[in-house]
C-alpha positions in Angstrom: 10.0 -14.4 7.8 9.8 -15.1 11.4 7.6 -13.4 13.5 7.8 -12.2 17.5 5.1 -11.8 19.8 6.3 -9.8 22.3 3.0 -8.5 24.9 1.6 -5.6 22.7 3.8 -5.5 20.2 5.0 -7.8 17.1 8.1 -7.7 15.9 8.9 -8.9 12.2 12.4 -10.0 11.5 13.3 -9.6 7.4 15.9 -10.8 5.3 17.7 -8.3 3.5 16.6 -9.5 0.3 13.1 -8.7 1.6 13.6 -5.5 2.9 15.0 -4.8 0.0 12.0 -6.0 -2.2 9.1 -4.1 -0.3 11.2 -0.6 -0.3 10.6 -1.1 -4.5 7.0 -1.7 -4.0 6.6 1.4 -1.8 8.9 2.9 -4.6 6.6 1.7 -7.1 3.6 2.5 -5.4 5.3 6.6 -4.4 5.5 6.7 -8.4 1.7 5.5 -8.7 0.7 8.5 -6.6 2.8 11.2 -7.8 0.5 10.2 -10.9 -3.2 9.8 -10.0 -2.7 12.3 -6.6 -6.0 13.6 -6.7 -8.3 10.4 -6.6 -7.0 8.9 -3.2 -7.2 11.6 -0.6 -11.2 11.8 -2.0 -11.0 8.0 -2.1 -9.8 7.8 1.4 -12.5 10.0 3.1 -15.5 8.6 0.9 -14.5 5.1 1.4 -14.0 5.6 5.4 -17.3 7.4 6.1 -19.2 4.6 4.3 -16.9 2.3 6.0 -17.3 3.5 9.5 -21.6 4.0 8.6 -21.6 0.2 7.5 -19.8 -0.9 10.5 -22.4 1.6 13.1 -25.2 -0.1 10.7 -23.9 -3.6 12.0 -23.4 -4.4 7.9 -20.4 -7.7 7.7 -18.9 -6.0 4.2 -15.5 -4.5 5.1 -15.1 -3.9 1.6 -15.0 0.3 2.2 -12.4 -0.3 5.2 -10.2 -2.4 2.8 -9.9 0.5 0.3 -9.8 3.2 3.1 -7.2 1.3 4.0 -5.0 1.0 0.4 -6.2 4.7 -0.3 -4.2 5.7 2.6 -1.3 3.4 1.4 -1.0 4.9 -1.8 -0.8 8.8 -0.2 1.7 7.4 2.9 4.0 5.5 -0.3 3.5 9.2 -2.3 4.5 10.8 0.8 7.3 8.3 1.6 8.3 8.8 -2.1 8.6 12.6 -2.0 10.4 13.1 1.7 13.0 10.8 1.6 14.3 10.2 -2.3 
């Protein structure tokens, strides 16, 4: 994988095999939240209040960020899974 730094922006250049290979795990993941739907939109907003009050409190654990963060993978894959198949 080669990546571009172009002033703001980064561009990432895939194979096709990869492409390829991260369009199943968004697949995968779609099929994960068509599932368990009701824990990660509550997961999302929990986690990134006590994320965003740990970061005003000047605390180093990001740990609440990091799950905000895959929380709002998991709905965006669902989402992804749901529109375009």
């Amino acid at each position: 994988m080669l990546l571009y730094i172009c002033r703001e922006f980064v561009f990432i250049e895939l194979k096709k095999g990869q492409a390829i290979m991260q369009i199943e795990i968004v697949r995968i993941l779609g099929i994960i939240y068509i599932w368990t739907w009701f824990v990660w939109p509550f997961s999302f907003v929990v986690s990134l209040i006590y994320g965003i009050a740990s970061v005003i409190n000047g605390e180093t654990s990001k740990k609440y960020i990091v799950i905000a963060g895959i929380s709002l993978l998991m709905m965006l894959s669902g989402f992804n899974l749901l529109l375009f198949s």
